[in-house]
Chimera marker file (.cmm) of the C-alpha trace (Angstrom):
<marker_set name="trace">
<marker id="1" x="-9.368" y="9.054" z="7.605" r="1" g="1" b="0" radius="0.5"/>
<marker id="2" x="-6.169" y="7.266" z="7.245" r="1" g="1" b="0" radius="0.5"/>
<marker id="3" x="-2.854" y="9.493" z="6.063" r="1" g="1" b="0" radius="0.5"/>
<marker id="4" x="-1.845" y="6.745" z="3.979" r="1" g="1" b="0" radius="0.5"/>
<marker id="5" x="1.564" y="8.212" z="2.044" r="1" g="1" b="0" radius="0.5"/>
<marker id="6" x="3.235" y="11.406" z="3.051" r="1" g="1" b="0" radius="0.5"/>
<marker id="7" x="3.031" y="12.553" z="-0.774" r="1" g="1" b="0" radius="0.5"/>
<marker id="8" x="0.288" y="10.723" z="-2.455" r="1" g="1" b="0" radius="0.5"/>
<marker id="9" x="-1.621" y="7.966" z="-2.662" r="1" g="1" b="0" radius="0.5"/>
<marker id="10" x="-2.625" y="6.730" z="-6.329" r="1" g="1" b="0" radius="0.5"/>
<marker id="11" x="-4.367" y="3.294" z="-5.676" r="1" g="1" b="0" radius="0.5"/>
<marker id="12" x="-6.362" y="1.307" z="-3.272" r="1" g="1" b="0" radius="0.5"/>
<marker id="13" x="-7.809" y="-2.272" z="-3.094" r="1" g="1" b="0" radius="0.5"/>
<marker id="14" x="-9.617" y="-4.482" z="-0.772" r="1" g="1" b="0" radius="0.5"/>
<marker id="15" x="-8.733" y="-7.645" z="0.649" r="1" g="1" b="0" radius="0.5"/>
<marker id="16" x="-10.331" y="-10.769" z="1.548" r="1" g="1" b="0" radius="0.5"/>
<marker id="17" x="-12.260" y="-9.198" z="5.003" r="1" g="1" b="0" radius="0.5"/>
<marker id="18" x="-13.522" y="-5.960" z="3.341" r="1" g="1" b="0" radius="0.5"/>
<marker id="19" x="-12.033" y="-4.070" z="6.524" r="1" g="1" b="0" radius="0.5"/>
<marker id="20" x="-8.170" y="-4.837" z="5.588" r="1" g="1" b="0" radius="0.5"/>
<marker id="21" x="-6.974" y="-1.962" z="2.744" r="1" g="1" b="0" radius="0.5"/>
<marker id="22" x="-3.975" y="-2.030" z="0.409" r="1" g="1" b="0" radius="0.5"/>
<marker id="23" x="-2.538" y="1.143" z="-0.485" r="1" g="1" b="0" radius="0.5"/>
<marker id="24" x="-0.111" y="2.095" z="-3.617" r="1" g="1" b="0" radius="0.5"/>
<marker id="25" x="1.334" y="5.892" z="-3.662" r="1" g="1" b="0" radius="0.5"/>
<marker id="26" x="4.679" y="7.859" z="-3.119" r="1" g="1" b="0" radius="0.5"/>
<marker id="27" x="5.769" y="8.560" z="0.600" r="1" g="1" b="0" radius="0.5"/>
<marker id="28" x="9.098" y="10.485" z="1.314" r="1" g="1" b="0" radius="0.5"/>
<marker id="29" x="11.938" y="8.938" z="2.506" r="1" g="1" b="0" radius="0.5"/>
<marker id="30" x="12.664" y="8.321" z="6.404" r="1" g="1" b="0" radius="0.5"/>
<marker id="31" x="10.322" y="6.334" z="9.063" r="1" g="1" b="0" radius="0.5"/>
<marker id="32" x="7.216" y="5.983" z="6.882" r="1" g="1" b="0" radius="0.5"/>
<marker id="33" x="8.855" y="5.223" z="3.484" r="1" g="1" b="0" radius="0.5"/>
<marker id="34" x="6.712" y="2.798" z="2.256" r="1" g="1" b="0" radius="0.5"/>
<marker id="35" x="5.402" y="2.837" z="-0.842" r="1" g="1" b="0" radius="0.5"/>
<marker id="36" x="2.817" y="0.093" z="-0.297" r="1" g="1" b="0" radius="0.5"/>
<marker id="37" x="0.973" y="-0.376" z="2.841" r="1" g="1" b="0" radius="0.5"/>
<marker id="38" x="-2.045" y="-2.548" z="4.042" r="1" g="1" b="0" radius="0.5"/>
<marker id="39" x="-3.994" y="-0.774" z="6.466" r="1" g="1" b="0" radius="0.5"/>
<marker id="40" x="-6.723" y="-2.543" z="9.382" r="1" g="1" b="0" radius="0.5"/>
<marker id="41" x="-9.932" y="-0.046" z="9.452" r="1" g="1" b="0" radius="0.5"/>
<marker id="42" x="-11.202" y="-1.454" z="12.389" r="1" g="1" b="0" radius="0.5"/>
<marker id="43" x="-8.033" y="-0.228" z="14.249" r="1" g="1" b="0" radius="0.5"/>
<marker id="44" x="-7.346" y="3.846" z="14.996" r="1" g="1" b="0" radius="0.5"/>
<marker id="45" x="-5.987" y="5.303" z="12.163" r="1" g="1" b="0" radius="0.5"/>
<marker id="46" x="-2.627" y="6.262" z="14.014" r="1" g="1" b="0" radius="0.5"/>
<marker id="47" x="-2.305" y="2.673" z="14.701" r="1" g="1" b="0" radius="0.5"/>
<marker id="48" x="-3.881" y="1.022" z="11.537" r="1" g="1" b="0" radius="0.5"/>
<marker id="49" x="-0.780" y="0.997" z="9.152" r="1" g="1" b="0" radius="0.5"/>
<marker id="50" x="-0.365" y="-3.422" z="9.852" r="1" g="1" b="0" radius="0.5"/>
<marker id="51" x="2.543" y="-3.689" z="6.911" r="1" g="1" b="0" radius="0.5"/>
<marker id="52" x="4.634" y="-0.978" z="4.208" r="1" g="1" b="0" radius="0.5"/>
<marker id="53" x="6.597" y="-1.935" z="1.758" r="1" g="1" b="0" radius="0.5"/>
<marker id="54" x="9.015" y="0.206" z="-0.094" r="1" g="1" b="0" radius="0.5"/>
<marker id="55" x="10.098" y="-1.831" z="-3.338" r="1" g="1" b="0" radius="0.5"/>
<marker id="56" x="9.277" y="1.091" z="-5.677" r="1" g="1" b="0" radius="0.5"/>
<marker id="57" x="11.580" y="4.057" z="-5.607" r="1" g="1" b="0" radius="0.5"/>
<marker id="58" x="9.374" y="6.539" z="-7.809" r="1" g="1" b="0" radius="0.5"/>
<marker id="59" x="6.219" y="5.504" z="-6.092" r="1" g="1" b="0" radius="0.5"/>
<marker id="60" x="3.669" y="2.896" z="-6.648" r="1" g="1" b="0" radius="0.5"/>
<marker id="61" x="1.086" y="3.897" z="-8.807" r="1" g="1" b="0" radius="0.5"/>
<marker id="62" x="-1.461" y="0.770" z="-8.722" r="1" g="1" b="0" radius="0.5"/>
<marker id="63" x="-2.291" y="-2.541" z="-6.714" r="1" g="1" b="0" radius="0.5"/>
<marker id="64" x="-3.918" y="-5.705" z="-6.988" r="1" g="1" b="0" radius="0.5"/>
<marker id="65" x="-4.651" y="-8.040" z="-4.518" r="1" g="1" b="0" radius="0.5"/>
<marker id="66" x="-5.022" y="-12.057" z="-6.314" r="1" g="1" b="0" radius="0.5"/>
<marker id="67" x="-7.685" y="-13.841" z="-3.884" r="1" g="1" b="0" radius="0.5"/>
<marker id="68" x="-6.867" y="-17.139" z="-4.876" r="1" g="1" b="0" radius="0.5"/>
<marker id="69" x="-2.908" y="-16.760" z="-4.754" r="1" g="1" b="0" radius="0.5"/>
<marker id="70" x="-2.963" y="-14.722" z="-1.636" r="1" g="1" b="0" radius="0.5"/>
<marker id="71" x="-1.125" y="-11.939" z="-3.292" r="1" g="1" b="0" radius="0.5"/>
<marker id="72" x="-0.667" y="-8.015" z="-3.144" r="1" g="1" b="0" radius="0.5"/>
<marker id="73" x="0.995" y="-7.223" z="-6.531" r="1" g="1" b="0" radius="0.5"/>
<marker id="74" x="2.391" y="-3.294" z="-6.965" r="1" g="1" b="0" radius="0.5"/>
<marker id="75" x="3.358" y="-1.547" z="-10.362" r="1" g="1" b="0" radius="0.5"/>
<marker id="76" x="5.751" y="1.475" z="-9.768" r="1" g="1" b="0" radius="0.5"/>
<marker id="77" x="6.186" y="4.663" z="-11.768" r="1" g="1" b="0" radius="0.5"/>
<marker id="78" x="9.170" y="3.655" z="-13.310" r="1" g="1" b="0" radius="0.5"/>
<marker id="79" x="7.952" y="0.224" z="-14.311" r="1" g="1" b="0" radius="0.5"/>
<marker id="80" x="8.828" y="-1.966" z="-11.922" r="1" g="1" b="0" radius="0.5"/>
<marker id="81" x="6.070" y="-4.636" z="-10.636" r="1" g="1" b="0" radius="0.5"/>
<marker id="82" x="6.375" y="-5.677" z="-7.128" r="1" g="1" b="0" radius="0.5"/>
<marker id="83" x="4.717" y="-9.007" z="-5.641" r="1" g="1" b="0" radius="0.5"/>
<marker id="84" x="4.279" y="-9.231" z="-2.102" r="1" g="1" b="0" radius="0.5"/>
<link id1="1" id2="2" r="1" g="1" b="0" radius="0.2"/>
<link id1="2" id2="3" r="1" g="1" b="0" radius="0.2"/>
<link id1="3" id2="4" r="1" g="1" b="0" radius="0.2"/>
<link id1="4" id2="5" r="1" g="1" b="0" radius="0.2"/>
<link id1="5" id2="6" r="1" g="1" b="0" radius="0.2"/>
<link id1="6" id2="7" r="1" g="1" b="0" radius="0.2"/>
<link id1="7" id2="8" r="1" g="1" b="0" radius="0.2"/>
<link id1="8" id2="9" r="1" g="1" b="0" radius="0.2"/>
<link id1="9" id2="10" r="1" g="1" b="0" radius="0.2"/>
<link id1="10" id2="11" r="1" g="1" b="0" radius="0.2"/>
<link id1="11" id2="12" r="1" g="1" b="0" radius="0.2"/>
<link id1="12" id2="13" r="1" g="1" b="0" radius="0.2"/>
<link id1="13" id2="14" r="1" g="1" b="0" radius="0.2"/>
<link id1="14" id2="15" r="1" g="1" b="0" radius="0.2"/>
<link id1="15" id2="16" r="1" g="1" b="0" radius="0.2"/>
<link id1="16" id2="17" r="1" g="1" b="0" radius="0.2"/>
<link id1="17" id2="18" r="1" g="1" b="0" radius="0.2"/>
<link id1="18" id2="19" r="1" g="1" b="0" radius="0.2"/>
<link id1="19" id2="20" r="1" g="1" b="0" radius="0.2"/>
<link id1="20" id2="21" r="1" g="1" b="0" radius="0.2"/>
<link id1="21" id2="22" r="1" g="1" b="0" radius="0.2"/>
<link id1="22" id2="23" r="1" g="1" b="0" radius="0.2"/>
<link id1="23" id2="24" r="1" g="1" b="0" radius="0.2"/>
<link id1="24" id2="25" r="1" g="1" b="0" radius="0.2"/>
<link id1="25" id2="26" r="1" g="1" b="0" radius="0.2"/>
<link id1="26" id2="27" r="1" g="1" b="0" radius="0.2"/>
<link id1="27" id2="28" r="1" g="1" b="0" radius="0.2"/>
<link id1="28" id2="29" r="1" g="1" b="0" radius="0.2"/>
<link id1="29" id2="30" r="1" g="1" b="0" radius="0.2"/>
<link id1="30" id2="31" r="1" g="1" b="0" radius="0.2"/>
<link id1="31" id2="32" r="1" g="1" b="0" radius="0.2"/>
<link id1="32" id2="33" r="1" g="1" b="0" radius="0.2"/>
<link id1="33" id2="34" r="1" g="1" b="0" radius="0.2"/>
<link id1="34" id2="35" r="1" g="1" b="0" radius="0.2"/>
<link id1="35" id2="36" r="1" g="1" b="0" radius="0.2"/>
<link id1="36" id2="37" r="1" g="1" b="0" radius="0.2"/>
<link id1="37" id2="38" r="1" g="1" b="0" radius="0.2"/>
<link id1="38" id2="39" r="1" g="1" b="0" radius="0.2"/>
<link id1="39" id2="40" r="1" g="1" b="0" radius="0.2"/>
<link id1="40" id2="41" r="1" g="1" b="0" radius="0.2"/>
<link id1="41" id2="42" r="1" g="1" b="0" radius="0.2"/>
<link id1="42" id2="43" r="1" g="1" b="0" radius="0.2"/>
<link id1="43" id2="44" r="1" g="1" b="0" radius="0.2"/>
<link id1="44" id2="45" r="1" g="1" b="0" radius="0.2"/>
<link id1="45" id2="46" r="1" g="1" b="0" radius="0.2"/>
<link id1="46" id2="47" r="1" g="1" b="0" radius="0.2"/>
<link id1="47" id2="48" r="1" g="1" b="0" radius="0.2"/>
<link id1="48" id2="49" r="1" g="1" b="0" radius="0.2"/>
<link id1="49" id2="50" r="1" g="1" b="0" radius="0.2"/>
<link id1="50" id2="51" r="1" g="1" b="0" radius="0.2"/>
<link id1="51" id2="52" r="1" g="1" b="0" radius="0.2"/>
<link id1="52" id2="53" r="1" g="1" b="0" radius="0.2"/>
<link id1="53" id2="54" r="1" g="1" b="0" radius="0.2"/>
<link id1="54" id2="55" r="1" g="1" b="0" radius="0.2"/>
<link id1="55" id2="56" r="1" g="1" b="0" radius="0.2"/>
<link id1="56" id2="57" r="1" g="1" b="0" radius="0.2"/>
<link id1="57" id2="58" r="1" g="1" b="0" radius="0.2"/>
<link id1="58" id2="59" r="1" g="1" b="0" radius="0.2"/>
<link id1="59" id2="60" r="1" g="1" b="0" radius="0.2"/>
<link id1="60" id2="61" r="1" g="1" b="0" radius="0.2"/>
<link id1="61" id2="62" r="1" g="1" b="0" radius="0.2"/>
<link id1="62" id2="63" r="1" g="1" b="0" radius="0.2"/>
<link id1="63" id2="64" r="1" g="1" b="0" radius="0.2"/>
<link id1="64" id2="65" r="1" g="1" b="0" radius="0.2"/>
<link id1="65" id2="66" r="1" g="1" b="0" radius="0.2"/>
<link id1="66" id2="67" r="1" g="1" b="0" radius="0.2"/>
<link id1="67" id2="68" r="1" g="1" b="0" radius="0.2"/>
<link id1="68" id2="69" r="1" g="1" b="0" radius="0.2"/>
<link id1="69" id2="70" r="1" g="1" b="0" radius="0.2"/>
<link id1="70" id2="71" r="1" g="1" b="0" radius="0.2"/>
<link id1="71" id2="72" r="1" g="1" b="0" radius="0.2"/>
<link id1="72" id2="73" r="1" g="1" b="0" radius="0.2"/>
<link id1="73" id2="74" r="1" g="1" b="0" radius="0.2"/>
<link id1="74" id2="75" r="1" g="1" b="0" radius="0.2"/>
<link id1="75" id2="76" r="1" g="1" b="0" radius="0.2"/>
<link id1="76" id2="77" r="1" g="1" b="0" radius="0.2"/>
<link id1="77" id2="78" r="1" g="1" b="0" radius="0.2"/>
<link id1="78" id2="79" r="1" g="1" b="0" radius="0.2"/>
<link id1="79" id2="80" r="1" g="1" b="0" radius="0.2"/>
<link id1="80" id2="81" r="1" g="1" b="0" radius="0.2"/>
<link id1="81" id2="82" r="1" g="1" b="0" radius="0.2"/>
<link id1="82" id2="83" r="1" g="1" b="0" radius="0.2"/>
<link id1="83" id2="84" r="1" g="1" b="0" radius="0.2"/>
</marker_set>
């Protein structure tokens, strides 16, 4: 189990390995802000947060990772899209 957003998390998606995890949702503000994080599995969970972004201010409410660009792309709650 991986406390992924100190609110909520809305979305999830799998990347390339099937063992890395991006995660869209709403997190308070302070240390673990981010509204987007990727997450390793194979790692303990109080370790396994590997990147967070915070580019949407409302929250994220989905995410999509593009295989063939290499991308993580975010939509927000107030209609922002984030590429990362």
């Amino acid at each position: 189990v991986f406390q992924c957003h100190t609110k909520r998390a809305h979305d999830v998606c799998f990347l390339e390995s099937g063992n890395v995890i991006a995660t869209a949702g709403l997190s308070k503000k302070g240390q673990s802000a981010a509204n987007v994080a990727v997450w390793d599995t194979l790692i303990p969970p109080s370790k396994g947060r590997i990147a967070g972004f915070g580019g949407h201010p409302k929250g994220a409410t989905t995410i999509l990772y593009s295989e063939t660009q290499w991308l993580l792309i975010s939509g927000g709650k107030s209609g922002e899209v984030c590429l990362w």
